[in-house]
C-alpha positions, -999 to 999 in steps of 0.1 A, spaced: 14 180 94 21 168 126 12 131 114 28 130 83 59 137 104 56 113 128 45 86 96 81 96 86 97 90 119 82 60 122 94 44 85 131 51 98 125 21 124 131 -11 113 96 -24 126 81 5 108 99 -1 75 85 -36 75 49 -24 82 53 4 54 62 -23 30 31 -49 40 5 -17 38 27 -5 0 20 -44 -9 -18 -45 2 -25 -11 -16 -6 -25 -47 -26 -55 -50 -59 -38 -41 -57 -17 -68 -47 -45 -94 -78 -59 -81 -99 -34 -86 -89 -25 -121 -86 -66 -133 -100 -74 -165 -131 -99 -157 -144 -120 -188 -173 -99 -190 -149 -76 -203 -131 -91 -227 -169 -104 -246 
């Protein structure tokens, strides 16, 4: 519990804002990755 509250803390900074977006924006296209159609697929 303890991390999750100082995760929080740290998000309220404006250093820590910016580094919750970049790790939001790696996760995002990570996962798009991962779930992209290849052309195998689409045979």
């Amino acid at each position: 519990m303890g991390a999750i509250l100082d995760v929080t803390e740290m998000l309220k900074t404006p250093v820590g804002a910016t580094i919750g977006l970049a790790v939001a924006a790696v996760g995002y296209f990570f996962v798009k990755w991962v779930f992209a159609e290849t052309p195998e697929d689409k045979a």
